[in-house]
C-alpha positions in Angstrom: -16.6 75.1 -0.2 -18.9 76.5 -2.3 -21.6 76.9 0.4 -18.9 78.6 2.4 -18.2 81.2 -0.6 -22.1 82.0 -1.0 -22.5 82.3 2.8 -19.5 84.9 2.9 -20.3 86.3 0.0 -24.1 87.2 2.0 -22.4 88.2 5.1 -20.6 90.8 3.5 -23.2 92.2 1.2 -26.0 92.3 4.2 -23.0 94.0 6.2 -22.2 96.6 3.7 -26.2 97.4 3.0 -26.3 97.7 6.9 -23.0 100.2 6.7 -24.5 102.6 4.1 -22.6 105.8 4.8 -26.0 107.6 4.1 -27.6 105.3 7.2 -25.1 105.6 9.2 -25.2 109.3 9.2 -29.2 109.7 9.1 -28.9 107.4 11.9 -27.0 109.7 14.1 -29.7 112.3 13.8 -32.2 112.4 16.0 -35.6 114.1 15.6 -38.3 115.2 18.3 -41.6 114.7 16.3 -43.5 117.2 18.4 -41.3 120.3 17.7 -38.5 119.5 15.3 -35.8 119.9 17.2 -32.8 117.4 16.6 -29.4 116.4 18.1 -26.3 114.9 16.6 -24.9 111.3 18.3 -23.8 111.6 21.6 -24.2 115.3 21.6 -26.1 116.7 24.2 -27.2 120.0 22.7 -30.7 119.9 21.0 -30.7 122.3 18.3 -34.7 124.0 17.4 -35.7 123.4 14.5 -35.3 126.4 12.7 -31.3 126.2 13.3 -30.0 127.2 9.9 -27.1 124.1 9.0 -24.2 124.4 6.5 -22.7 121.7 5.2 -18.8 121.2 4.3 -17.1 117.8 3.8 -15.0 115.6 1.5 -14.6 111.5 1.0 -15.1 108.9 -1.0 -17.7 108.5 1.2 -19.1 112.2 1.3 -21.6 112.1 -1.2 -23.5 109.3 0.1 -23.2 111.5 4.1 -24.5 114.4 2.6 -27.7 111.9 1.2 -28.0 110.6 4.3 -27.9 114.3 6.0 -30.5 115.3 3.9 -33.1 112.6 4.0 -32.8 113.6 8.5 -32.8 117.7 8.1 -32.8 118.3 4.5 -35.1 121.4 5.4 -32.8 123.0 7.8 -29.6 122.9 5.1 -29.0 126.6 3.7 -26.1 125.7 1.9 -23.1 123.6 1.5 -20.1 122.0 -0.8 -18.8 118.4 -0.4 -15.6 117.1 -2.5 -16.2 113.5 -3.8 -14.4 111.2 -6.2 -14.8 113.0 -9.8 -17.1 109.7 -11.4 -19.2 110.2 -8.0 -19.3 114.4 -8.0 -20.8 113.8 -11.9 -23.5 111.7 -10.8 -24.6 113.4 -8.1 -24.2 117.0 -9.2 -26.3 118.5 -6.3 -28.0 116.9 -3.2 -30.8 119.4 -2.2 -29.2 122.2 -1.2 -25.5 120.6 -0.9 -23.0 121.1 -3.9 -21.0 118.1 -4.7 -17.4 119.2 -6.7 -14.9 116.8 -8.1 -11.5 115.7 -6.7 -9.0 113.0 -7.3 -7.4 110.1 -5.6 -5.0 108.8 -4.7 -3.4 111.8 -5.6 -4.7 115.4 -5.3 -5.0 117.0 -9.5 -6.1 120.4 -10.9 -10.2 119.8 -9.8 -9.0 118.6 -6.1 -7.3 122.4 -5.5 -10.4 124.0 -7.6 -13.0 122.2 -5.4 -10.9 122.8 -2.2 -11.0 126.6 -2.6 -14.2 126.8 -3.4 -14.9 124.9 -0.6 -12.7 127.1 1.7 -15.0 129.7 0.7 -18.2 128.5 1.1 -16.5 127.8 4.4 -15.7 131.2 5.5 -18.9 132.8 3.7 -21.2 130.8 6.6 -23.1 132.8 8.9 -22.1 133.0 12.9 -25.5 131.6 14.1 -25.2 129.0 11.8 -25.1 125.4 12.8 -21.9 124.1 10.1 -21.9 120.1 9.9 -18.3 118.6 8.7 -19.2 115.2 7.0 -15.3 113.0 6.4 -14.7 110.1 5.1 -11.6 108.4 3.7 -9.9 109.4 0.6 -10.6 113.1 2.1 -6.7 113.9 2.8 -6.3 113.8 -1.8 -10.1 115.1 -2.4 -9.4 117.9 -0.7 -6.2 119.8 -0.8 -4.5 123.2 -0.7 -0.7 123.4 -1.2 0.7 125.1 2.1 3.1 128.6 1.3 4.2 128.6 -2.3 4.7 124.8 -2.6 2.9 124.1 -6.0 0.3 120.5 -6.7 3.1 118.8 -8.7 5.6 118.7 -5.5 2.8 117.6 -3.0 2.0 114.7 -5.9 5.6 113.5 -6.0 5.3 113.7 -1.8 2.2 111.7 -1.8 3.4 109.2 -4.5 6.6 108.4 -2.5 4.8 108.0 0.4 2.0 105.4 -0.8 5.0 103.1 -2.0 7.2 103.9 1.4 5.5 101.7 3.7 4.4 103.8 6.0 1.5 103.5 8.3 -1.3 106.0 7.7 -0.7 107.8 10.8 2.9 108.9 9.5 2.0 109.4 5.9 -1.0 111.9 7.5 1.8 113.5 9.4 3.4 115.0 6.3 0.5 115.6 4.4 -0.9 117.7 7.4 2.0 120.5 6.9 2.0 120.5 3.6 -1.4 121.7 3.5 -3.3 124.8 4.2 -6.7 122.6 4.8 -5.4 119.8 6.9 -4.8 119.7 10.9 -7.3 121.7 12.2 -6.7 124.3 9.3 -10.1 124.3 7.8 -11.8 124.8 11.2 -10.2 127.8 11.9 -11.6 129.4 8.6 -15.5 128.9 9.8 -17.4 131.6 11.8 -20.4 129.8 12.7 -20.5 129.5 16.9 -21.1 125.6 16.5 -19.5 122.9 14.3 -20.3 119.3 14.1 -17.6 117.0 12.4 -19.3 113.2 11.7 -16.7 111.0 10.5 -16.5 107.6 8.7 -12.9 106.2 10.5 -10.2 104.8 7.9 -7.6 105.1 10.0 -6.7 102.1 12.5 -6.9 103.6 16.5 -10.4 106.1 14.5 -7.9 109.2 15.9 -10.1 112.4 14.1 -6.4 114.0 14.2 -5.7 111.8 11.4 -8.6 110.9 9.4 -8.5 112.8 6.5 -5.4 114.9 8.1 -7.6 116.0 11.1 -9.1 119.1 8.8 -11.3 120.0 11.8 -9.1 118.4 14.4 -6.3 120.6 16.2 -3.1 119.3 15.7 0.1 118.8 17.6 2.3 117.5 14.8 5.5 120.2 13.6 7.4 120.2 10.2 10.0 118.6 12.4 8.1 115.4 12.7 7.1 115.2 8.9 10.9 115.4 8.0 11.6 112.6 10.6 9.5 110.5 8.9 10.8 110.9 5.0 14.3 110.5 6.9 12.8 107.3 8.4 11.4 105.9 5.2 14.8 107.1 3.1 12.2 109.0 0.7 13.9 112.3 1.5 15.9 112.0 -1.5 13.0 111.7 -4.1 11.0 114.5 -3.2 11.1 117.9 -4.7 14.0 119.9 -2.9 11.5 122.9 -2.5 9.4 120.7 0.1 12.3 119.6 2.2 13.6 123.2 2.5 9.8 124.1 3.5 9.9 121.8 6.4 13.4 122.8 7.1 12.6 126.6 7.3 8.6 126.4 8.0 7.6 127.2 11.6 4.8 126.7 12.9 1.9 127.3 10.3 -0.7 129.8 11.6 -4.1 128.5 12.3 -7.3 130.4 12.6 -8.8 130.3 15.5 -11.8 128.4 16.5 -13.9 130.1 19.1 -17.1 128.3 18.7 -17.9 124.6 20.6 -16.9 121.5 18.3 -17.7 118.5 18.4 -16.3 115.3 16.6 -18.4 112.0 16.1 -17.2 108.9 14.3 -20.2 107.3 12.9 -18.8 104.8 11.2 -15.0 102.3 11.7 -13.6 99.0 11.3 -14.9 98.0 14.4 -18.6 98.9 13.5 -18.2 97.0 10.2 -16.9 93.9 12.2 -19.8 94.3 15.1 -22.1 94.0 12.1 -20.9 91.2 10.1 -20.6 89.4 13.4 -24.6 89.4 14.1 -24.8 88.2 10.4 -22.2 85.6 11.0 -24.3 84.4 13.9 -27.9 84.5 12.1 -26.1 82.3 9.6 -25.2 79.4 12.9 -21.5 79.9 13.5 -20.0 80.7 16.5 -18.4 84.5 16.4 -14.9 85.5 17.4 -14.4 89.1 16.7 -10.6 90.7 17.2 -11.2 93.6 19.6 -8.3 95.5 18.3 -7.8 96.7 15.0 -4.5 95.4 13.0 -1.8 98.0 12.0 1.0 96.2 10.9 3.4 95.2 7.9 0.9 92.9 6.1 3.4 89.7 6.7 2.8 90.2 10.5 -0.9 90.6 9.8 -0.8 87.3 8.3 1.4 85.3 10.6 -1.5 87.2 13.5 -4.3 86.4 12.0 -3.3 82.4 12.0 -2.2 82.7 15.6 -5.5 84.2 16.6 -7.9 81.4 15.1 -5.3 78.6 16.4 -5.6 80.3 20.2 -9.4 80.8 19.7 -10.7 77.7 17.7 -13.1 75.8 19.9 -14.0 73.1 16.8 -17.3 74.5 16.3 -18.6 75.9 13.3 -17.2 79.4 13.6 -16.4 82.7 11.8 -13.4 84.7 12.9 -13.5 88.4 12.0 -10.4 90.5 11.6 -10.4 94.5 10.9 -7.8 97.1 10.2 -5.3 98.1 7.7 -1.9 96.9 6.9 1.0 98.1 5.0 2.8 97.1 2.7 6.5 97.9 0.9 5.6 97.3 -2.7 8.7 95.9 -4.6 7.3 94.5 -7.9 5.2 95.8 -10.7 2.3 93.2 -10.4 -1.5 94.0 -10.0 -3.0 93.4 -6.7 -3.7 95.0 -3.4 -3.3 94.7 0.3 -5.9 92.1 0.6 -5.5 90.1 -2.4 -1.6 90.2 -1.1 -3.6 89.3 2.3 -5.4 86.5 0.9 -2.5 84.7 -0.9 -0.2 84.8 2.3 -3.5 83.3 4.5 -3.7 80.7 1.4 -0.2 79.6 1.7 -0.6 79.4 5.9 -4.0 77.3 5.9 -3.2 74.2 3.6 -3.6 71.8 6.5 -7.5 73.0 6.9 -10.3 71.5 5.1 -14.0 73.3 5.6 -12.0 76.6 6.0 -12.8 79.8 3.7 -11.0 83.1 3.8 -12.3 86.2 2.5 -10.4 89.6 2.7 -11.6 93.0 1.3 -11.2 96.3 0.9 -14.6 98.1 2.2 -14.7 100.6 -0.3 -14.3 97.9 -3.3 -11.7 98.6 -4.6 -8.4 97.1 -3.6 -4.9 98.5 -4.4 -4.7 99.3 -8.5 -7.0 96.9 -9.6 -11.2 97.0 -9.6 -11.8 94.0 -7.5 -12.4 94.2 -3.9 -10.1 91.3 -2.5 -10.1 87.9 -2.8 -11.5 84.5 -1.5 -8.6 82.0 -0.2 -9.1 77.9 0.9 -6.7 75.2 1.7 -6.6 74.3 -2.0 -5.8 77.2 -3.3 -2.3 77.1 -4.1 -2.5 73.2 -5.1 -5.0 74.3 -7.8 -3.2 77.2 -9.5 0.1 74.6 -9.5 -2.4 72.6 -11.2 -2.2 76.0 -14.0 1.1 76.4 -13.6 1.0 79.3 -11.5 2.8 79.9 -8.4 2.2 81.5 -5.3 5.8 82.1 -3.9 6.6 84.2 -7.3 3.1 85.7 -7.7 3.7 86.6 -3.6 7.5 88.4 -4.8 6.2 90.2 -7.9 3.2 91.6 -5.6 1.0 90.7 -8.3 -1.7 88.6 -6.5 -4.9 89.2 -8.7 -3.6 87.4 -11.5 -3.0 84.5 -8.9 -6.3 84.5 -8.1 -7.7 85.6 -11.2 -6.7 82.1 -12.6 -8.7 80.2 -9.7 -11.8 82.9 -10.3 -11.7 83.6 -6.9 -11.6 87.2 -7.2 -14.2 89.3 -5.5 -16.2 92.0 -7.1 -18.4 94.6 -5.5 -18.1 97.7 -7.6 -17.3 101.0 -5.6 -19.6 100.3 -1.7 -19.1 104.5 -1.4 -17.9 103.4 1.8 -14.5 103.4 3.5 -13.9 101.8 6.7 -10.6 100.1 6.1 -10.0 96.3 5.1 -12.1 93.5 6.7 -11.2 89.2 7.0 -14.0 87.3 7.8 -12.8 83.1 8.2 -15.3 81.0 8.2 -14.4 77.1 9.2 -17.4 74.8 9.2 -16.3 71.8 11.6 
């Protein structure tokens, strides 16, 4: 089992090298060697190389885009301001000519609105011939936030608190968040001038929809107030939030958006799906057989469990194989344990796979962290629950108290990568060697 560990543990640290946000985004830039000129992924435009390029963004993931920016057209950049975690914005105080400002996460605080309206106007200050590149990553929606009307930071904390514990897919929670905010849902697009904007995102958001990663600050939106109250109604969290933000969506129509006259164009660089392509070619350079799930999961974190079982059953072939698994779940927290959705992942695949013998399951969060704790997931075998009875530790009461790290924590089977500064979801990897 041990050889299985090391091999996963390779997979996954080749695969997140090979992820760098700051490759991935140097690697959508394209440069002619003979005059300079460059285009953007799958854009077709070709931009000389004198274009002058601004540079807004925000993401746990930001800082590390706007490195990988740089190193393609760090001579082009005029100007810029990114919003990054506040540990990450103190390290990297400037990237050539690209400010990086602090914000918080989960939950927007005092430096996330500070940063936000200094990025708003950096935003608006950018010149009409300008070439403005949007770099967005996950954790973007809390790192960069304006209250909408007169609704203050400590309402839209309460709102976001609720919503992390409700349950709620991402899609819905993005939903409220987009109008609550003056930034989100197309918002922030409408405040540039420049004729050309290029948004490269990082997907954490299962279906990679731009509309809601992040909120969709650059996307247009279709969503109404209407929709964000259906879905506190739908959660029953309507009676925990602040009554001023209730009485907002009541009484809020439409929110005005600038207008964007310019052309826009919206890349996703990096997803789930990327990460899993990746991990698959190091799966096979390490002799197993590859099955990758073509979808991404979005589901309570129980059905993720009971589908990720049914999947290997359908697809085993008894060979030495890897099956790879990508997506996010969620999960209706109802204990005060430590853990995260894959540690919680992990123990439910430990309690399914008992049967199996030369069978390892790793789960992860791709940013490395994992739910409020600093470990990135957790490794799960066939023994697993028969060696923490062994401690005296169970899984069915470590499963109801949603306090899986200290389940695995007594095994050591807990998996460390310190923050990846990426964010691409959560990623399984099973690895059965026949």
């Amino acid at each position: 089992m041990d050889s299985l560990r090391e091999t996963a543990t390779r997979i996954l640290r080749k695969t997140l090298a090979e992820m760098a946000p700051d490759k991935l985004v140097s690697g959508a830039v394209a440069t002619d060697p003979e005059n300079g000129a460059f285009r953007i992924g799958s854009l077709e435009t070709s931009f000389p190389a004198d274009t002058p390029v601004y540079v807004l963004g925000a993401g746990k993931a930001a800082a590390a885009m706007a490195k990988g920016l740089h190193e393609a057209l760090g001579g082009s950049i005029r100007d810029g301001l990114i919003i990054a975690p506040a540990a990450v914005a103190a390290e990297n105080g400037r990237i050539g000519a690209i400010q990086v400002f602090p914000g918080s996460h989960p939950q927007p605080d005092e430096d996330t609105i500070a940063s936000t309206l200094e990025l708003v106007s950096v935003a608006r200050s950018i010149p009409k011939d300008a070439l403005t590149i949007v770099l967005i990553s996950g954790g973007a929606s809390a790192l960069m936030e304006l209250p909408a009307g007169k609704l203050t930071l400590d309402q839209l904390r309460t709102v976001y608190h609720e919503l992390l514990r409700s349950g709620a897919p991402i899609q819905e929670m993005n939903t409220v968040r987009k109008q609550l905010s003056a930034v989100k849902g197309g918002r922030l697009l409408g405040m540039i001038p420049s004729k050309q904007v290029v948004s490269l995102l990082i997907s954490d958001v299962p279906g990679d929809d731009p509309a809601f990663i992040a909120s969709g600050p650059t996307t247009p939106d279709d969503t109404t107030p209407q929709d964000a109250l259906h879905v506190l109604e739908k959660y029953g969290i309507t009676d925990n939030i602040p009554r001023e933000v209730t009485e907002y969506l009541s009484t809020a129509s439409e929110q005005k958006r600038g207008t964007y006259t310019g052309a826009h164009h919206t890349e996703i660089v990096g997803s789930s799906g990327i990460f899993a392509k990746v991990a698959a070619g190091f799966c096979e350079e390490e002799g197993f057989e590859t099955w990758t799930d073509p979808n991404q999961y979005d589901a309570l974190i129980e059905e993720v469990s009971d589908y990720i079982i049914g999947q290997v059953r359908e697809n085993r072939k008894r060979t030495r194989e890897a099956f790879l698994f990508h997506g996010e779940s969620t999960v209706q927290v109802s204990g005060d344990g430590r853990g995260g959705r894959n540690q919680h992942l992990a123990l439910l695949l430990a309690t399914k796979i008992t049967r199996r013998k030369r069978t390892l399951v790793m789960s992860v969060g791709t940013d490395g962290g994992d739910g409020n704790t600093d470990v990135a997931g957790a490794f799960a075998a066939p023994d697993s629950v028969e060696r923490a009875e062994a401690f005296g530790v169970s899984a069915e009461k470590h499963l109801k108290e949603f306090d899986a790290y200290h389940f695995f924590k007594s095994l050591g089977d807990l998996i460390f990568t310190g923050p990846t500064g990426n964010n691409v979801m959560d990623f399984q990897l099973i690895l059965i060697d026949s």
